[in-house]
GUTILO-459858 format. One record per residue (C-alpha): x negated, y, z. Coordinates in steps of 0.2 Angstrom, whole numbers, plus 5000, padded with zeros to 4 digits. Each point is the difference from the previous one (the first is absolute). Layout:
# GUTILO-459858
XYZ/...
END
This chain:
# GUTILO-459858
499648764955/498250065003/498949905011/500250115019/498250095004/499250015018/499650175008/498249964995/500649994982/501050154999/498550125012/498849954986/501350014983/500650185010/498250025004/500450065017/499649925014/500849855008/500550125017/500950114988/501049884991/500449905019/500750185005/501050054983/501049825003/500050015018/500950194998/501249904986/499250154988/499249834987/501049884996/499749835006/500549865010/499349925017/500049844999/499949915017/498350125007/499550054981/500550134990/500149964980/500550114987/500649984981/498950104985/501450074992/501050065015/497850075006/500050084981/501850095002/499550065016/498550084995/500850104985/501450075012/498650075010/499150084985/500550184998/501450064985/499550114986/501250144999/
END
């Protein structure tokens, strides 16, 4: 299992900022996991996630 990464770590390897990443888990749009009052997310689920949102060639 991959090592779990902060909403810090995630904002700068999305290179979004930390706001948007709190609000995408908040809305349960990224997946992650809070933990106690911190949120933590896994690199593969972050990578899988992102190519869903990329658009589909026809």
């Amino acid at each position: 299992m991959d090592r779990l990464m902060t909403i810090d770590e995630v904002a700068q390897y999305m290179q979004v900022s930390r706001f948007t990443v709190y609000r995408l888990a908040k809305r349960n749009s990224l997946p992650g996991t809070k933990i106690g009052r911190q949120w933590r997310f896994q690199k593969e689920e972050i990578d899988r996630w992102v190519r869903e949102q990329l658009p589909r060639e026809s």
